[in-house]
MDTraj code that builds the backbone (N, CA, C; nanometers):
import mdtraj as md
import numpy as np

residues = "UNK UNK UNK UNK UNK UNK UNK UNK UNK UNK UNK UNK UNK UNK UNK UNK UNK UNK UNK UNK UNK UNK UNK UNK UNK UNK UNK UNK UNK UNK UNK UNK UNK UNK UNK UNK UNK UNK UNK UNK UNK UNK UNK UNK UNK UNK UNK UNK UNK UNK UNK UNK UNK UNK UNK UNK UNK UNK UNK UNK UNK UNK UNK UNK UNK UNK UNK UNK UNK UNK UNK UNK UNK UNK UNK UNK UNK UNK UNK UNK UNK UNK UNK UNK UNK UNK UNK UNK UNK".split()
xyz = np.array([
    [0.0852, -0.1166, 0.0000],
    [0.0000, 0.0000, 0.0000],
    [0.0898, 0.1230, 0.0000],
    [0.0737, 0.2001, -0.0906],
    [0.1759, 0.3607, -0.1011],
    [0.0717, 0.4717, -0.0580],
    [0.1607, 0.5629, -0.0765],
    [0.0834, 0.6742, -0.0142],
    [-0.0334, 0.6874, -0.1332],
    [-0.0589, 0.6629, -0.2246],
    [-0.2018, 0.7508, -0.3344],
    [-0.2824, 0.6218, -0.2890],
    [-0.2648, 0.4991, -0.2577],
    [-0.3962, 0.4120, -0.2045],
    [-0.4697, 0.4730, -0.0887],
    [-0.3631, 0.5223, 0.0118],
    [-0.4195, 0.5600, 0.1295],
    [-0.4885, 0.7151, 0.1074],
    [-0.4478, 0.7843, 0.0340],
    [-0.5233, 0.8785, -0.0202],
    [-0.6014, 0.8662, -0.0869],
    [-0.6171, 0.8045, -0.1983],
    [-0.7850, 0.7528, -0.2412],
    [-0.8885, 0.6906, -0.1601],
    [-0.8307, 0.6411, -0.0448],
    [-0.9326, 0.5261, 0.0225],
    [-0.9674, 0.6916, 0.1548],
    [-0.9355, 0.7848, 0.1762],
    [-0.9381, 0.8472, 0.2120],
    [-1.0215, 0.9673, 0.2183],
    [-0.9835, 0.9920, 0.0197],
    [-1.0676, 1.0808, -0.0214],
    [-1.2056, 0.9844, -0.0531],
    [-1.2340, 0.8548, -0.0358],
    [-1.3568, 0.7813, -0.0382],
    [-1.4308, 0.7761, 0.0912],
    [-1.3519, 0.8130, 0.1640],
    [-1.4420, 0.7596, 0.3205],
    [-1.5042, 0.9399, 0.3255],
    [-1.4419, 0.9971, 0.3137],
    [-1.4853, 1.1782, 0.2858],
    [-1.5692, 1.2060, 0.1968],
    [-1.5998, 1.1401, 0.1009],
    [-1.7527, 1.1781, 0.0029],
    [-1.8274, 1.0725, 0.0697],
    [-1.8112, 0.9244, 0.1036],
    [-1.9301, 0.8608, 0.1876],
    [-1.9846, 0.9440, 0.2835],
    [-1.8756, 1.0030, 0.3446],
    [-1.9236, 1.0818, 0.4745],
    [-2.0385, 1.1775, 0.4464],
    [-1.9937, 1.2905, 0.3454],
    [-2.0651, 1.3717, 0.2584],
    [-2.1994, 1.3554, 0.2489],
    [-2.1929, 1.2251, 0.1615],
    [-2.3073, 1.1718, 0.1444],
    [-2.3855, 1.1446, 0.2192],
    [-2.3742, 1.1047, 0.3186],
    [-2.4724, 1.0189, 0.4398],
    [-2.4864, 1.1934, 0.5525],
    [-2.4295, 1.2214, 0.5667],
    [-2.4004, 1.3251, 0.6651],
    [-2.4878, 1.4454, 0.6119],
    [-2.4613, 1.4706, 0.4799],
    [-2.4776, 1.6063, 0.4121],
    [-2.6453, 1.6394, 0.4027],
    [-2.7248, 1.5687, 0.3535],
    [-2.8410, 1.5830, 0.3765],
    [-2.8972, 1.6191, 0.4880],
    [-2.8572, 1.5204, 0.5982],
    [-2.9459, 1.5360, 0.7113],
    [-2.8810, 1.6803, 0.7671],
    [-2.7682, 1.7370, 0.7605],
    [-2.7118, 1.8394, 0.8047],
    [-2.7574, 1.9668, 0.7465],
    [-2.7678, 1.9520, 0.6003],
    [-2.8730, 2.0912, 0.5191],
    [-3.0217, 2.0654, 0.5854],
    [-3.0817, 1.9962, 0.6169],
    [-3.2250, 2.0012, 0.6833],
    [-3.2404, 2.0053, 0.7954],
    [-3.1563, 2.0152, 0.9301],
    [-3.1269, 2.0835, 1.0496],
    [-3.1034, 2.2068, 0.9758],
    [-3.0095, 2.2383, 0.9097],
    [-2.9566, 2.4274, 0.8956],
    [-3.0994, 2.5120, 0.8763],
    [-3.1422, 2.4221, 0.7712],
    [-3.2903, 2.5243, 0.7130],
    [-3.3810, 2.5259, 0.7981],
    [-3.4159, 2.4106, 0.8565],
    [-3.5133, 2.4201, 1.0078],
    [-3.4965, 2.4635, 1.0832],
    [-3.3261, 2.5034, 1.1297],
    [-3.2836, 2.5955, 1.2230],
    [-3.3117, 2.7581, 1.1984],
    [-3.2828, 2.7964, 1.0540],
    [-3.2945, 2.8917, 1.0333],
    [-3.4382, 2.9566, 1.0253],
    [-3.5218, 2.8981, 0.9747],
    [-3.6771, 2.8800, 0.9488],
    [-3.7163, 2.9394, 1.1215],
    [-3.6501, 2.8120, 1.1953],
    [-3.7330, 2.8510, 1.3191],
    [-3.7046, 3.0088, 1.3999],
    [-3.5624, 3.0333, 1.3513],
    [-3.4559, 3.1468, 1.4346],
    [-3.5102, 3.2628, 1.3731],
    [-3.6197, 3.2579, 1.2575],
    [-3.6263, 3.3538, 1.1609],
    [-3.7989, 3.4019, 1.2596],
    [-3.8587, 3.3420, 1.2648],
    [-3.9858, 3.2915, 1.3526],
    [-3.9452, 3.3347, 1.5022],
    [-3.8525, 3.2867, 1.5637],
    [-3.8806, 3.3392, 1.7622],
    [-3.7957, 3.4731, 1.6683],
    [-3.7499, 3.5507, 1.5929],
    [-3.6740, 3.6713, 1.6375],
    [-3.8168, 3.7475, 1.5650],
    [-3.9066, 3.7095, 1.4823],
    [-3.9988, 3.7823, 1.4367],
    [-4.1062, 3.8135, 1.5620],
    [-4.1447, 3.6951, 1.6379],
    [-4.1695, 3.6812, 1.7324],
    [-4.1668, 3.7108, 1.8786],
    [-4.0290, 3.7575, 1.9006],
    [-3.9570, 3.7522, 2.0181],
    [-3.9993, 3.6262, 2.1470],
    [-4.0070, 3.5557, 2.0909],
    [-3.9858, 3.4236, 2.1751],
    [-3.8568, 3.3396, 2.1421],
    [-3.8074, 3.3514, 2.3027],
    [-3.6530, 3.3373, 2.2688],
    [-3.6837, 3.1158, 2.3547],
    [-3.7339, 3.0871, 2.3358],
    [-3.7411, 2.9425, 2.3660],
    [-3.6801, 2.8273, 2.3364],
    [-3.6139, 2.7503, 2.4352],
    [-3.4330, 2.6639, 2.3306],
    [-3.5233, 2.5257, 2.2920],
    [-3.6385, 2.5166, 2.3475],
    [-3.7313, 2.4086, 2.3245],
    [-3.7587, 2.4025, 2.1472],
    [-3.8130, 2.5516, 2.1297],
    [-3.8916, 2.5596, 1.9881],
    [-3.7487, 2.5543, 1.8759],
    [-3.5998, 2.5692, 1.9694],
    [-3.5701, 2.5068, 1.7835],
    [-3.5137, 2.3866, 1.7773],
    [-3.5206, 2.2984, 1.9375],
    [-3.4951, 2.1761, 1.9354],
    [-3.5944, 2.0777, 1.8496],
    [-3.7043, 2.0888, 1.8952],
    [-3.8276, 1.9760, 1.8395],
    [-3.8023, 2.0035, 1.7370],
    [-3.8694, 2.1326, 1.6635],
    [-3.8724, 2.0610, 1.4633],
    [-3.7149, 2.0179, 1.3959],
    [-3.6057, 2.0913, 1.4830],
    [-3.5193, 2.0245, 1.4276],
    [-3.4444, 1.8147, 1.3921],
    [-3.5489, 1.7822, 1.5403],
    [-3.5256, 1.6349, 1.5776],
    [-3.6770, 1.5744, 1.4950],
    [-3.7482, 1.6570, 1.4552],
    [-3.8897, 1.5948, 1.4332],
    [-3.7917, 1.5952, 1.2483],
    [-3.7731, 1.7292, 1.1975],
    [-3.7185, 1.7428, 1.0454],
    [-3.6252, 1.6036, 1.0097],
    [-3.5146, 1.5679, 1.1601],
    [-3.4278, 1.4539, 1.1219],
    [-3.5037, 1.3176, 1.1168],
    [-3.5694, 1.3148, 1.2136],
    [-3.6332, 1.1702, 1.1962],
    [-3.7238, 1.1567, 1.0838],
    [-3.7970, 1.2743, 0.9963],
    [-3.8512, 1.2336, 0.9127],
    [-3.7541, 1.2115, 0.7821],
    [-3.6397, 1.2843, 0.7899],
    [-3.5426, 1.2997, 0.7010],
    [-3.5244, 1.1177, 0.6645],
    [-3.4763, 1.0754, 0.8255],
    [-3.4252, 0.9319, 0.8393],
    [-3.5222, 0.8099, 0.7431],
    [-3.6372, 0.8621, 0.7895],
    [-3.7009, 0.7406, 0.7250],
    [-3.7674, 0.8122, 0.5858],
    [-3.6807, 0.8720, 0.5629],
    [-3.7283, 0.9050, 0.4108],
    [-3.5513, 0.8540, 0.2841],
    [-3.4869, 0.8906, 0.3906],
    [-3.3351, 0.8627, 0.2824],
    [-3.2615, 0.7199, 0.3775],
    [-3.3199, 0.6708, 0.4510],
    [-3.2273, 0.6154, 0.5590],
    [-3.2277, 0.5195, 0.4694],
    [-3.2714, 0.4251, 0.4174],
    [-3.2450, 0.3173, 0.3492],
    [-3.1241, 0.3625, 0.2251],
    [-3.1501, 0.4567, 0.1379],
    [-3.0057, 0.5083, 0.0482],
    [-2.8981, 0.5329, 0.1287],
    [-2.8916, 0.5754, 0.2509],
    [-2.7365, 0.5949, 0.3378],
    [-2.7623, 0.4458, 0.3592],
    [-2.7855, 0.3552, 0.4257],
    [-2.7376, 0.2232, 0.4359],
    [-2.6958, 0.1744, 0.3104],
    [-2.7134, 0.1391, 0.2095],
    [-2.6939, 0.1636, 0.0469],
    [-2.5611, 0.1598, 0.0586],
    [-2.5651, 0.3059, 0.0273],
    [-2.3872, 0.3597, 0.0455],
    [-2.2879, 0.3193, 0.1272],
    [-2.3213, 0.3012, 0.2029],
    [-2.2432, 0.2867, 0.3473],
    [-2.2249, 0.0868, 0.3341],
    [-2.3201, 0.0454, 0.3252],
    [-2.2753, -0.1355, 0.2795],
    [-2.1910, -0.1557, 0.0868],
    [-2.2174, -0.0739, 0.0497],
    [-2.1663, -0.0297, -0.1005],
    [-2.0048, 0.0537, -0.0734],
    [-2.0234, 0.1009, 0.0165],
    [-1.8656, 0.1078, -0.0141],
    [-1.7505, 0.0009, 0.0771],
    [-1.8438, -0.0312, 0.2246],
    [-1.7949, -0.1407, 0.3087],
    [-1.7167, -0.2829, 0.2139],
    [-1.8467, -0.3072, 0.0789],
    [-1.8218, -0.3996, 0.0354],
    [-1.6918, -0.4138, -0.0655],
    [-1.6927, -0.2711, -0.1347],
    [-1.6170, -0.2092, -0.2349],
    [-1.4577, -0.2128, -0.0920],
    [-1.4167, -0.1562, 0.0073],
    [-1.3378, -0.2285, 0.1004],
    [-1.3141, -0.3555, 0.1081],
    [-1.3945, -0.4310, 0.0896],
    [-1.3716, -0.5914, 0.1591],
    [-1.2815, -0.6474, 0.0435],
    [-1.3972, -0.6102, -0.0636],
    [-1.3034, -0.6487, -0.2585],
    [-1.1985, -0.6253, -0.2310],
    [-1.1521, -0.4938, -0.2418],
    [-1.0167, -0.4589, -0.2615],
    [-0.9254, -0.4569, -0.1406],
    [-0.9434, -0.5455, -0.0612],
    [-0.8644, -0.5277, 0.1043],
    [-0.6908, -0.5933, -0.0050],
    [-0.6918, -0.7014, -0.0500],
    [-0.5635, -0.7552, -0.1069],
    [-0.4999, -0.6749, -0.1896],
    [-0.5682, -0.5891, -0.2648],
    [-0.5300, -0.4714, -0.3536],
    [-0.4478, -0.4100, -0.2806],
    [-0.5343, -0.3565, -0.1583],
    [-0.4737, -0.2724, -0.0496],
    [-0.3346, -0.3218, 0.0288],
    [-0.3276, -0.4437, 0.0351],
    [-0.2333, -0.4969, 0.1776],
    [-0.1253, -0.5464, 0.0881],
    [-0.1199, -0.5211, -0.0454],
    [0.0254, -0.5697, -0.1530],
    [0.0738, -0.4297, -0.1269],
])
top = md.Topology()
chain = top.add_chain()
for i, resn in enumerate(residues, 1):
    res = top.add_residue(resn, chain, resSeq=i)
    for name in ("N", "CA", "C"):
        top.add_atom(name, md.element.get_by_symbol(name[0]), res)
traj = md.Trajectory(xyz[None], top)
């Protein structure tokens, strides 16, 4: 294994990450912002109101993409397992 294997397998675990991570992280931001936009219009400063829709936004997120991040995530595990001998010459 040279240094550009360990850097490709590297720059692969960093777009899986992307991938699985990145969604659910843009739909906290916008629900965060949505809500922060709401208590300052409002002036209700409440740490409750931007917890819930943010955990209610993820769990619906989850069972809407959660099966494509498992996908990925056993799709590249497997794409690892293939090439482990590739790797260890």
């Amino acid at each position: 294994m040279n240094t550009s294997d360990v850097i490709t397998l590297g720059q692969e675990a960093l777009i899986v990450t992307a991938l699985i991570a990145g969604p659910l992280l843009l739909a906290i931001l916008i629900v965060g912002v949505l809500v922060g936009i709401v208590q300052a219009a409002t002036s209700v400063q409440e740490m409750t109101l931007s917890f819930i829709p943010k955990l209610i936004a993820l769990v619906l997120l989850l069972f809407l993409i959660g099966n494509w991040q498992i996908t990925i995530l056993v799709d590249h595990f497997q794409s690892l397992i293939m090439n482990i001998t590739f790797y260890l010459q």
